[in-house]
Backbone as numpy.savetxt, mean C-alpha at the origin, in Angstrom:
# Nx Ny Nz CAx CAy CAz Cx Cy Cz
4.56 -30.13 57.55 3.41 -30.49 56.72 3.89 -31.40 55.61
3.36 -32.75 55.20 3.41 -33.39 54.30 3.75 -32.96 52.96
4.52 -33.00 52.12 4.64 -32.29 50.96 3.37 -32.53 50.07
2.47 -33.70 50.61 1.42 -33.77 49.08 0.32 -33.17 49.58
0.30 -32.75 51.14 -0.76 -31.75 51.41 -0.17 -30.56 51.41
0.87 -29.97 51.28 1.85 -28.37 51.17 0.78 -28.74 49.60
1.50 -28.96 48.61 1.62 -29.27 46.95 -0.58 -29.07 46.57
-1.27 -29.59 47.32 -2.55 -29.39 47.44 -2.82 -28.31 47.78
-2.78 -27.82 48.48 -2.94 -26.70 49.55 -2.39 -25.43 48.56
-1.20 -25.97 47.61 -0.37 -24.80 47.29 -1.71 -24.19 46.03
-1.72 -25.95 45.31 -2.65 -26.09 43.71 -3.41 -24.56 44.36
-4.33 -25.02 45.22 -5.63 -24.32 45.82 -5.54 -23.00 45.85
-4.46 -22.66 46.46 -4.05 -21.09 46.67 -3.61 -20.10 45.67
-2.94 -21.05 44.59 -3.06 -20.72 42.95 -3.68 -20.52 42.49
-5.02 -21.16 42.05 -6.21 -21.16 41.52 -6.63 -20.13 42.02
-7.12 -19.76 43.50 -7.77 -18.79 44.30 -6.89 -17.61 43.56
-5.77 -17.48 43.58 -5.06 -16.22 43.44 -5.79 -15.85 41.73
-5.73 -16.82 40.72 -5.84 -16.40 39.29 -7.50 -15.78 39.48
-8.17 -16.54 39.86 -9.60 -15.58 40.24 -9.72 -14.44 40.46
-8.63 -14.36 41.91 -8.83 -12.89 42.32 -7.98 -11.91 41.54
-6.75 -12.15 40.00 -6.88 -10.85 39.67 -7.82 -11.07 38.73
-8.27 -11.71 38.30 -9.23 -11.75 36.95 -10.27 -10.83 37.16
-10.06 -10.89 38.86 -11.52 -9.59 38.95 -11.32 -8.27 39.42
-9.72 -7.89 39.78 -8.96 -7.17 40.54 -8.73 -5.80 39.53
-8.72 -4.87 39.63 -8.24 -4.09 38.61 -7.22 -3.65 38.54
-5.95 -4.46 37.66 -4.54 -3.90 37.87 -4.05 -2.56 36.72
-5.21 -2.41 36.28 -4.17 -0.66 35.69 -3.82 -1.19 34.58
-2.18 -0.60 34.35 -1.20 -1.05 33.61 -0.30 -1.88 33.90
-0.22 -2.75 35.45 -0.07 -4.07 35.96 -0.31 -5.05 35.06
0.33 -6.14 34.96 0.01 -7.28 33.98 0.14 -8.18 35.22
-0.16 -9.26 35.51 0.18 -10.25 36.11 -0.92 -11.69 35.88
0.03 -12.84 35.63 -0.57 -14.00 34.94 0.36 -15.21 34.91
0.21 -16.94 35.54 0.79 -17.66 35.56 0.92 -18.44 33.66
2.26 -18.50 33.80 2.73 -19.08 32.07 1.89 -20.09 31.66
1.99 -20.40 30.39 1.32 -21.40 30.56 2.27 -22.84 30.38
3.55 -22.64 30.87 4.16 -23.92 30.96 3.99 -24.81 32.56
3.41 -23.82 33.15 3.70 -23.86 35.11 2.92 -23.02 35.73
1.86 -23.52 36.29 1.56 -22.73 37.22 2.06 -22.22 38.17
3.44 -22.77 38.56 4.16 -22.36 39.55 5.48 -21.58 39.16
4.94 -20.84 37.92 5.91 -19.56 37.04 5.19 -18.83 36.65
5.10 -17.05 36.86 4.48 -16.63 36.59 4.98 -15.04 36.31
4.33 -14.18 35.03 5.04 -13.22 34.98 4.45 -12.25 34.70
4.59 -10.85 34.88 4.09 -9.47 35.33 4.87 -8.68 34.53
3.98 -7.47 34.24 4.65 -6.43 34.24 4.57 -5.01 34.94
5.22 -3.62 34.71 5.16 -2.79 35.79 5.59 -1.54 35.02
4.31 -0.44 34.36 5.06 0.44 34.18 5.44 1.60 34.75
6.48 2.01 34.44 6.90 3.41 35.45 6.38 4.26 35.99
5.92 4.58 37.19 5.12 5.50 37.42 5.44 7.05 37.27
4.36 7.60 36.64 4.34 8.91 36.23 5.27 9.39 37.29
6.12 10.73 37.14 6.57 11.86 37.49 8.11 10.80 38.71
8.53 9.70 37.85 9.78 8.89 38.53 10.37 8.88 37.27
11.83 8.66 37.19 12.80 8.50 36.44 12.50 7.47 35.80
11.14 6.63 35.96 11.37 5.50 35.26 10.44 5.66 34.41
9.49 6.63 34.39 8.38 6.67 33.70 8.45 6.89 32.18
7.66 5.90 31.60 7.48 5.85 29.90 8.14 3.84 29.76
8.95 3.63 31.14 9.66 2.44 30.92 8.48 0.82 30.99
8.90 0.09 30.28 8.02 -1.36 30.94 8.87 -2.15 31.50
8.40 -2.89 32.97 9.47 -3.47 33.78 8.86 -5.15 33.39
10.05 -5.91 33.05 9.32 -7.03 33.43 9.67 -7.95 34.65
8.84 -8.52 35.14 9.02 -9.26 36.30 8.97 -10.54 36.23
9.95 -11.33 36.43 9.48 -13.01 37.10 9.56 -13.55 38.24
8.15 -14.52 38.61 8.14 -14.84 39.47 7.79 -16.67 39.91
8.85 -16.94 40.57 8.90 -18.36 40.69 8.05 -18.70 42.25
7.15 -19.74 42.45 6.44 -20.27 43.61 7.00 -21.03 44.06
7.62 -21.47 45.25 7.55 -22.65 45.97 6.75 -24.28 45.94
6.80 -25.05 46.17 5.76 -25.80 46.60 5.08 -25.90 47.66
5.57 -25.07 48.79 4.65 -25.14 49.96 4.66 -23.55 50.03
4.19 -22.94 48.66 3.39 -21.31 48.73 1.90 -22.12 49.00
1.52 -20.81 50.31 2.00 -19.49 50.58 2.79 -19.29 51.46
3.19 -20.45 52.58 4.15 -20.60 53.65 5.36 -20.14 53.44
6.08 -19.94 52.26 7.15 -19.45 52.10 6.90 -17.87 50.80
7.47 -17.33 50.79 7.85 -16.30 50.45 8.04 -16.50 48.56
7.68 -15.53 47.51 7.87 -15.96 46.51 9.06 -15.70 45.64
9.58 -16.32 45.25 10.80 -15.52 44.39 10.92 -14.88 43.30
11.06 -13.07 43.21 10.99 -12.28 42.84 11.91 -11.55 42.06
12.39 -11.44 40.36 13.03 -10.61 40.12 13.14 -9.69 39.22
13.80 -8.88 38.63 14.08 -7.78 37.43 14.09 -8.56 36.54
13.33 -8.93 35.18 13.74 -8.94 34.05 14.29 -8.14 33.24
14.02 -7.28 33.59 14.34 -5.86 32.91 15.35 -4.93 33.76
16.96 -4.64 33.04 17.77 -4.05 33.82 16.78 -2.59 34.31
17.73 -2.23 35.04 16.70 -1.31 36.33 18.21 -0.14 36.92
18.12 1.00 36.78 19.13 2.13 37.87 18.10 1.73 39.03
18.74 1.24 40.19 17.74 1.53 41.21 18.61 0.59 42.67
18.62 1.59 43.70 19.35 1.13 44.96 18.89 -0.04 45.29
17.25 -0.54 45.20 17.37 -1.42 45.42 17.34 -2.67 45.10
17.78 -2.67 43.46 17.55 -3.46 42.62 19.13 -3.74 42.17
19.12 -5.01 41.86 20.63 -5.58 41.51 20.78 -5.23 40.01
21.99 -5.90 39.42 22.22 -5.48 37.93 21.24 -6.88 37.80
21.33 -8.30 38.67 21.07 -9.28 37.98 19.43 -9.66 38.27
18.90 -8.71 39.00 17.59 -8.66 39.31 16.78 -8.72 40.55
17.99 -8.84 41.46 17.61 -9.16 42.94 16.80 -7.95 43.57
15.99 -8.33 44.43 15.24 -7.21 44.91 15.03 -7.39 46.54
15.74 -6.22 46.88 15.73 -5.59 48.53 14.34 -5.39 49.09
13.68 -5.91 49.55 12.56 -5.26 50.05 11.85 -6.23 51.30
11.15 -5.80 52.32 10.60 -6.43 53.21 9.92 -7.54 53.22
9.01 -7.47 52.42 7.94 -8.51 52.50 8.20 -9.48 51.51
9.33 -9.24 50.86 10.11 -10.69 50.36 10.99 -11.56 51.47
11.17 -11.12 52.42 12.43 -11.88 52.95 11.46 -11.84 54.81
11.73 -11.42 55.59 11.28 -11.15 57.00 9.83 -11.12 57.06
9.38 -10.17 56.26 7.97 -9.63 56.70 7.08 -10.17 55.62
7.57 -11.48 55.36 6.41 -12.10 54.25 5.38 -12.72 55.15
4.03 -13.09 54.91 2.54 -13.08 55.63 1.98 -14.30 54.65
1.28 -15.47 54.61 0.07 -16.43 53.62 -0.97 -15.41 53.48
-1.04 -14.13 54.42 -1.84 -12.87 53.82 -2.06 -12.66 53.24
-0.55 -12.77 52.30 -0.02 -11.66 50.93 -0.32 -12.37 49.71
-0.65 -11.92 49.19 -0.91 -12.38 47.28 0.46 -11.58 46.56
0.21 -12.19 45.46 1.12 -11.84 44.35 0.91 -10.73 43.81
-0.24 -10.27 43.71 -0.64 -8.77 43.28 -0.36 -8.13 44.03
-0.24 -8.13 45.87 0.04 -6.80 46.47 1.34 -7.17 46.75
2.18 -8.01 46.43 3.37 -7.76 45.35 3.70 -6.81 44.46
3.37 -7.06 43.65 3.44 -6.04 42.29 3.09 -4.67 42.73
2.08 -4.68 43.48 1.79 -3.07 44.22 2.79 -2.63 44.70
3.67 -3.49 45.90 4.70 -2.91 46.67 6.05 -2.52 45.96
6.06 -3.59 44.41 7.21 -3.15 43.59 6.83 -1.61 42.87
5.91 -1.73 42.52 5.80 -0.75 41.93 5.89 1.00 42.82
5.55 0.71 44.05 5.52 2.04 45.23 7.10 2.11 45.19
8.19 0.64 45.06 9.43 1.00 45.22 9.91 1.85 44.13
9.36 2.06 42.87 9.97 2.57 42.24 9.66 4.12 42.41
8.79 4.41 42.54 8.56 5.63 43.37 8.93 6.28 44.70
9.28 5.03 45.36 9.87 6.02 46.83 11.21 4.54 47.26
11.99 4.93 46.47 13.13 3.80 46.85 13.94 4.14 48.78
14.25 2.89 49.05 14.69 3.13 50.49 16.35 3.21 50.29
16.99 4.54 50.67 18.25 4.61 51.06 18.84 3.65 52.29
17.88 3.41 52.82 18.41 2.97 54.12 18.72 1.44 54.45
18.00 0.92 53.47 18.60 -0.26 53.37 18.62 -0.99 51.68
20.01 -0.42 51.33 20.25 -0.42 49.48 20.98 -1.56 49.20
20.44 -2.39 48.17 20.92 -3.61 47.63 22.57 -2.69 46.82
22.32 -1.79 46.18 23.60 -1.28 45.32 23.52 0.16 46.27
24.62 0.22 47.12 25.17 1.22 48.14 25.66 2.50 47.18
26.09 2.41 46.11 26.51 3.93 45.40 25.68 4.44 44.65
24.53 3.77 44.30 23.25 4.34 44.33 22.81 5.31 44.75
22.82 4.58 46.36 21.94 4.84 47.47 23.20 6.51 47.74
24.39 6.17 47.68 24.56 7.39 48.20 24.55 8.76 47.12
24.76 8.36 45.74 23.99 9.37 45.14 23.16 9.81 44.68
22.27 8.90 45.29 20.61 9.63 45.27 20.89 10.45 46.14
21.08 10.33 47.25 21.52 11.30 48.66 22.14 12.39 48.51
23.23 12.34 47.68 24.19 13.44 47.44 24.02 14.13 46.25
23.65 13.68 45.21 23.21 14.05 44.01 22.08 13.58 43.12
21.09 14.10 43.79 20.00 13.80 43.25 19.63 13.84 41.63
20.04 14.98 41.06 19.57 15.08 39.79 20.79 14.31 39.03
22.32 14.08 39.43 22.84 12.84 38.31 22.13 11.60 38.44
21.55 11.04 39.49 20.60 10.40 39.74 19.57 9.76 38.89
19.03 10.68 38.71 17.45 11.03 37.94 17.98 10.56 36.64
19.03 11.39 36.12 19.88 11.63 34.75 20.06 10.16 34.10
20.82 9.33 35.15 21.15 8.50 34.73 20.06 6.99 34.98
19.24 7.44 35.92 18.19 6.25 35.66 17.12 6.40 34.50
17.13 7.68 34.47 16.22 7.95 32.80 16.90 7.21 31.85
18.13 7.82 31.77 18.78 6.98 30.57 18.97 5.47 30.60
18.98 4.80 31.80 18.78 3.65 31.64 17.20 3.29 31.20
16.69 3.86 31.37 14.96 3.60 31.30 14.84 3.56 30.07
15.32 4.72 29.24 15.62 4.78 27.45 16.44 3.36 27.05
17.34 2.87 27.49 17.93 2.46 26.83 17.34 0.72 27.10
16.86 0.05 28.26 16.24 -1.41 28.47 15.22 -1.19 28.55
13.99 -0.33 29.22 12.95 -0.38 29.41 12.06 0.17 28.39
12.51 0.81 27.24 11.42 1.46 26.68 10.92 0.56 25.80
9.45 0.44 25.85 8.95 -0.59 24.99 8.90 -0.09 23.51
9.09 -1.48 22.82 9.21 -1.43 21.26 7.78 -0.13 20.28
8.17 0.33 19.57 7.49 1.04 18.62 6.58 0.55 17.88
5.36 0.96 18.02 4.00 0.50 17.36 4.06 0.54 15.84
3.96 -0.67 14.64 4.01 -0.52 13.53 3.15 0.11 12.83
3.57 1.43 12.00 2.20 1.72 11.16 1.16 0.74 10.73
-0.17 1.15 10.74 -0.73 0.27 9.85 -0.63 0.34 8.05
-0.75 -0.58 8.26 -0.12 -0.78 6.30 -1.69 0.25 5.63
-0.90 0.96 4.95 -1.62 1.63 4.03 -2.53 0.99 2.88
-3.76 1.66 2.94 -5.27 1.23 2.54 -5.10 1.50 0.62
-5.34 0.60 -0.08 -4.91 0.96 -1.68 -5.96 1.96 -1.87
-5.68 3.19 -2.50 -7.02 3.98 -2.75 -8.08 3.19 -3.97
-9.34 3.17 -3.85 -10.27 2.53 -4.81 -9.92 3.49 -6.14
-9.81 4.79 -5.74 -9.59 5.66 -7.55 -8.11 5.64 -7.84
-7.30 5.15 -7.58 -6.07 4.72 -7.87 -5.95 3.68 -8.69
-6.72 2.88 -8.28 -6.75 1.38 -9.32 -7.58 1.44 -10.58
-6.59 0.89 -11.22 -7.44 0.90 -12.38 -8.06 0.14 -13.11
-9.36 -0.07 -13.59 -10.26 -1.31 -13.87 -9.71 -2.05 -14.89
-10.46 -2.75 -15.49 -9.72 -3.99 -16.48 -9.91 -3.55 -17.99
-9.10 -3.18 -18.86 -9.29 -2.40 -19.90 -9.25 -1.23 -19.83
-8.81 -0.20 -18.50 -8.64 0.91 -18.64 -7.23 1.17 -17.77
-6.67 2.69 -18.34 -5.67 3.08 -17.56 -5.84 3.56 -16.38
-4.50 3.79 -15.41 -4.73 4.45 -14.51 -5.54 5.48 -14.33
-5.64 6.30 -15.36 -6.49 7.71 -15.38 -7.96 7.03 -15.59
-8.11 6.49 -15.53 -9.60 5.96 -16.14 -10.31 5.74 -17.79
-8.74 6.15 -18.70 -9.19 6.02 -19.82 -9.75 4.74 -20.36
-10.05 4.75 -21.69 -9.91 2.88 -21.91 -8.46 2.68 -22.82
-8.53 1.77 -22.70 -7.13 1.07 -23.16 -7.55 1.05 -24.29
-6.82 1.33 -26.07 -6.78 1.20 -27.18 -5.81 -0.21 -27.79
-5.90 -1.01 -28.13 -4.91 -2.20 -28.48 -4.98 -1.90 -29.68
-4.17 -2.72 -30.12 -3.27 -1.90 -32.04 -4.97 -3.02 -32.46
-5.01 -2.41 -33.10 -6.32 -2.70 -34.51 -6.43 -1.97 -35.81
-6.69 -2.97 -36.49 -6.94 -2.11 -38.16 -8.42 -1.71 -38.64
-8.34 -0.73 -39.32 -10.10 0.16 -39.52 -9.81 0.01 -40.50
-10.70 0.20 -41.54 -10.83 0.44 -43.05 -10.67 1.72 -43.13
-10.23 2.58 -43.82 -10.26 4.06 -43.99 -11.48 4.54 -45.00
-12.27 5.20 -44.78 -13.39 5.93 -45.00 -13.21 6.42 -46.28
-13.80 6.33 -47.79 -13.18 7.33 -48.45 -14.16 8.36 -48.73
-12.40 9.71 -49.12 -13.43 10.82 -49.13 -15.02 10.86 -49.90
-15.83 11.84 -49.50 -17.63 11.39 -49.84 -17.21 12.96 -50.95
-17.93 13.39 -52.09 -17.99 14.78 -52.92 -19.31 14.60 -53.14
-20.19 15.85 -53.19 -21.71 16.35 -53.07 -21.48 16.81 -54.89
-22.50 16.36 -54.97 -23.11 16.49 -56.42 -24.06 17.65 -56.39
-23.23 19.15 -56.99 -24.47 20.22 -57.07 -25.84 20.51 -57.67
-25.47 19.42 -58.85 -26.56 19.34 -59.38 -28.15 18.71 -59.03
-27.74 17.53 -58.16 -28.44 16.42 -57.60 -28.95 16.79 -56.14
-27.69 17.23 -55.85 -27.79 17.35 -54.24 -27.48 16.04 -53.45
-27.15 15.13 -54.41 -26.82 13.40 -53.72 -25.59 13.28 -53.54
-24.99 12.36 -52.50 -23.38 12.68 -52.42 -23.24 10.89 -52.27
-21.72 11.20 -53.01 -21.04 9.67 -53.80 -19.93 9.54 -53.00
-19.61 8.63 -52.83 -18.48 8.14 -52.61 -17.15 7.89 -53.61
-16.05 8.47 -53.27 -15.17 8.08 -54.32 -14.50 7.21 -54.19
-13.87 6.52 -54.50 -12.63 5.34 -54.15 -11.33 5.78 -54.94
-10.28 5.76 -53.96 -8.70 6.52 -54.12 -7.88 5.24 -54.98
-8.51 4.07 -54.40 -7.47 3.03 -54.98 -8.31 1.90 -55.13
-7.87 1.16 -55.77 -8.18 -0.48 -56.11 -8.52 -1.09 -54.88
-6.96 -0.99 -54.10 -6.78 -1.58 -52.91 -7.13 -0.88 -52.09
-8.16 -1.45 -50.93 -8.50 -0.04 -50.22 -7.61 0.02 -48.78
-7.39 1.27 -48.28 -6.12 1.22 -46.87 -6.81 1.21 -45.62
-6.60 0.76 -44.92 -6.21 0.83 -43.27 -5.68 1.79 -42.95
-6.06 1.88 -41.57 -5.32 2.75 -40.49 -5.28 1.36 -39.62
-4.22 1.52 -38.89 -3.47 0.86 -38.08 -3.40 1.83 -36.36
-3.95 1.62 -35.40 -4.17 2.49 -34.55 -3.67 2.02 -33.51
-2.53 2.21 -32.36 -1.61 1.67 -31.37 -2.35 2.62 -30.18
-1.28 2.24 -29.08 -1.74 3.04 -27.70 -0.91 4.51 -27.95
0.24 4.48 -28.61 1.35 5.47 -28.85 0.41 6.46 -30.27
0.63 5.39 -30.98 0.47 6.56 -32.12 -0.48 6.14 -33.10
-0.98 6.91 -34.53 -1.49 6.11 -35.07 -0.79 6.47 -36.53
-0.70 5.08 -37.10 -0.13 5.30 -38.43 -1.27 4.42 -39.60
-0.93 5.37 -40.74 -1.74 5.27 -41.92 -1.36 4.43 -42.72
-1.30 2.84 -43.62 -0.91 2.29 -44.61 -1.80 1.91 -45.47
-1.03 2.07 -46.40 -1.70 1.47 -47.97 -0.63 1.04 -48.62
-1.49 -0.40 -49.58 -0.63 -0.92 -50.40 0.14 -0.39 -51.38
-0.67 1.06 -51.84 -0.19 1.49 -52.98 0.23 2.79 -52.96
0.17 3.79 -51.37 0.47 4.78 -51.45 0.59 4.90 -50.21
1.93 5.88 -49.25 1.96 6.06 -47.75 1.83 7.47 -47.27
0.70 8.08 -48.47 0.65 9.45 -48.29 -0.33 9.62 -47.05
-0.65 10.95 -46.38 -0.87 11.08 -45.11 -2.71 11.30 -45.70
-3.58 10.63 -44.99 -5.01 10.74 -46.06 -5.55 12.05 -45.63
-5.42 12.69 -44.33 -6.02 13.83 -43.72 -5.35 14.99 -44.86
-6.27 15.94 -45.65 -6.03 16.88 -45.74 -5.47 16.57 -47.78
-5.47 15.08 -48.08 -5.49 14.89 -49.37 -6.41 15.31 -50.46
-5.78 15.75 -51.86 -6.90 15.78 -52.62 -6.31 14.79 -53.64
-7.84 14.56 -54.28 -7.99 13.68 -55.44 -7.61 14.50 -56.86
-6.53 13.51 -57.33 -5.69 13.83 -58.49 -6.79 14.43 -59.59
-6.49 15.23 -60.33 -7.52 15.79 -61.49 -6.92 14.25 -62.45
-8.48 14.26 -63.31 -8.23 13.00 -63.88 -8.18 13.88 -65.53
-7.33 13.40 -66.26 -7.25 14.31 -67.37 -7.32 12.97 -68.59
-8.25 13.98 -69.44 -8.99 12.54 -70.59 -8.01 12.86 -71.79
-7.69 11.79 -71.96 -6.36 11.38 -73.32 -7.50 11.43 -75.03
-6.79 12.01 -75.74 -7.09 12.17 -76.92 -6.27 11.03 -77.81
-6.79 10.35 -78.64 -6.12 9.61 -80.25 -6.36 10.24 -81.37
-5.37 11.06 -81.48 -4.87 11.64 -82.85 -5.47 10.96 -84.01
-5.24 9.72 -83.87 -5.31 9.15 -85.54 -7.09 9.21 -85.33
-7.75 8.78 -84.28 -9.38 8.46 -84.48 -9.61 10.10 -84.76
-9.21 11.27 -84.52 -9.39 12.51 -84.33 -9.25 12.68 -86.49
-8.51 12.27 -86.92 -8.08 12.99 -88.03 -9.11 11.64 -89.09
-9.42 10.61 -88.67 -10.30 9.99 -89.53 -11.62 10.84 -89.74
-12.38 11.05 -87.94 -13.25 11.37 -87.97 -13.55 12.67 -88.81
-12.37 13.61 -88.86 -12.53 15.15 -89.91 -12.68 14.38 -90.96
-11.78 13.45 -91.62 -11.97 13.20 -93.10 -13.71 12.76 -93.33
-14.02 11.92 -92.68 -15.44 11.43 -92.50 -16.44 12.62 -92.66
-16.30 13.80 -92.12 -16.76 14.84 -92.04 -16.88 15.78 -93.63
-15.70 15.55 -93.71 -15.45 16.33 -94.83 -16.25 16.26 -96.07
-16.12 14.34 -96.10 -16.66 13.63 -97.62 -18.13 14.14 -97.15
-18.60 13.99 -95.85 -20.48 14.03 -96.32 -20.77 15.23 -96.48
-19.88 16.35 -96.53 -20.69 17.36 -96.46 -20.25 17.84 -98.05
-19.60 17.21 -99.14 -19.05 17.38 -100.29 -20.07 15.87 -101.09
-20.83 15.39 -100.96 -21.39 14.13 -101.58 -22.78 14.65 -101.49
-23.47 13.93 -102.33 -24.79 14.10 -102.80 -25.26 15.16 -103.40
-25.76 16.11 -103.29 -26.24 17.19 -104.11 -25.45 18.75 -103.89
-24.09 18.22 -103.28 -23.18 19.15 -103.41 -23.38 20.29 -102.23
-24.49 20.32 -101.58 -24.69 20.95 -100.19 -24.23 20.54 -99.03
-23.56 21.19 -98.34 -22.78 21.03 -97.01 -23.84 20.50 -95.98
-23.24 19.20 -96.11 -24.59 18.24 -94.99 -24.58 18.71 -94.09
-25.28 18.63 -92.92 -25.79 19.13 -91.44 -25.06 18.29 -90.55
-23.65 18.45 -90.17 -23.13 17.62 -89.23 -24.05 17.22 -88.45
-25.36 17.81 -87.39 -25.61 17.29 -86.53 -26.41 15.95 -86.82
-26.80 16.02 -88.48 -27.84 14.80 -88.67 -27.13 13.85 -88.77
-25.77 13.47 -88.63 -24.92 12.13 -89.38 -24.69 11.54 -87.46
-25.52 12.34 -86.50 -25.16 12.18 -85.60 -23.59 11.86 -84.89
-22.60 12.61 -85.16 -21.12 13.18 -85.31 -20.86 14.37 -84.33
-19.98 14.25 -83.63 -19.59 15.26 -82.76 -18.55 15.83 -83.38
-18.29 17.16 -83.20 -17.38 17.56 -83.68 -16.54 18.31 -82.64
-15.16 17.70 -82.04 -14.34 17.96 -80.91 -13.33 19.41 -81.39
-13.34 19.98 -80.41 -12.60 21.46 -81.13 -11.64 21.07 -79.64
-10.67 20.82 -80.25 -9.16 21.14 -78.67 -9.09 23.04 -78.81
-9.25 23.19 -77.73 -8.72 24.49 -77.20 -7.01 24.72 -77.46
């Protein structure tokens, strides 16, 4: 056959094949041409339950001819493999690759027939012969040691946690702390001064401590009290007794003053209160 009608013929049988798995149901089968070549194409195969290989992912490549389907496809292990009839370098023993290939056959019942091999491998005709004879002779070192190969190339990679979700009450809004307080920034207050109730009145005054009046100064840590003129603590202060100063000398005029009016005029002791005159007695 002409190679540009093989190469037509082949296109055709390609195409036909990607249809039929698109509608095929392969399981846990993968199979799909690259997208560098349609005439490269690659699969996968996982272990079937209750076989030494199971939990493993196999990968497979597979190269086409140009006059597929007339010839046979070329088939191998990507994935090292314990197995009689499988090479270290990927070669694979089996019928309907080599003798008993059919334009019948698709690439998927391919992958079917690899996959039955891993489940019922043939002693009888073994690509790796010491395999084959201790599967025969010792079945369970067998088992032992194709598991552990299965652990050690085939087991597929570990699913990454998903990244953890920020909790919404964790965060904290803008001006407040984590806890939800609000945030305090250093600022200065005027300090309040103490208020005293008038018993008589019942009206209450305000006093003023100083000239200068103080601040409080208030941080996120602590809060501290200043004044210009005093760094006493204001909680729990009292107001100084104010004590009224006497002048001696105005004190000893005012007696003499006293004295003369009540000794002048008709010699009778005038009425201090009429000269309108206080008269201070110190205790």
């Amino acid at each position: 056959m002409p190679p540009a009608l093989s190469s037509a013929m082949t296109m055709k049988r390609i195409h036909r094949e990607i249809a039929d798995v698109q509608k095929e149901d392969l399981g846990a089968i993968t199979l799909a041409p690259t997208p560098a070549s349609l005439y490269r194409w690659k699969g996968t195969i996982p272990g079937p339950q209750g076989s030494p290989y199971e939990g493993g992912i196999f990968n497979i490549d597979i190269q086409l001819n140009p006059d597929y389907p007339f010839t046979a496809p070329k088939v191998t292990f990507a994935t090292r493999i314990y197995h009689m009839n499988i090479s270290d370098k990927g070669g694979i023993c089996i019928d309907i690759l080599k003798q008993n290939w059919s334009p019948a056959l698709s690439l998927f019942k391919v992958m079917l027939s690899l996959s039955s091999l891993l489940t019922d491998p043939n002693p009888h005709d073994p690509l790796v012969p010491s395999i084959a004879t201790e599967y025969t002779r010792n079945r369970q070192q067998h088992d032992r040691t194709a598991k552990r190969w299965t652990e050690l190339y085939a087991r597929p990679p570990p699913i990454p946690p998903p990244a953890p979700i920020p909790s919404t009450s964790a965060t904290a809004r803008p001006g407040t702390t984590a806890n939800g307080r609000p945030k305090c920034k250093g600022r200065e207050i005027p300090l309040a001064m103490p208020t005293s109730i008038n018993a008589s009145s019942g009206s209450a005054t305000t006093s003023t401590l100083s000239s200068n009046p103080e601040t409080i100064t208030i941080g996120d840590q602590d809060v501290r009290v200043g004044s210009a003129s005093s760094n006493a603590t204001v909680a729990g202060r009292k107001r100084p007794r104010e004590v009224d100063t006497i002048d001696l000398v105005e004190e000893e005029e005012r007696e003499r003053r006293i004295t003369r009016s009540r000794t002048s005029g008709s010699g009778l002791p005038a009425d201090p209160l009429a000269s309108g005159d206080v008269i201070v007695i110190d205790d």
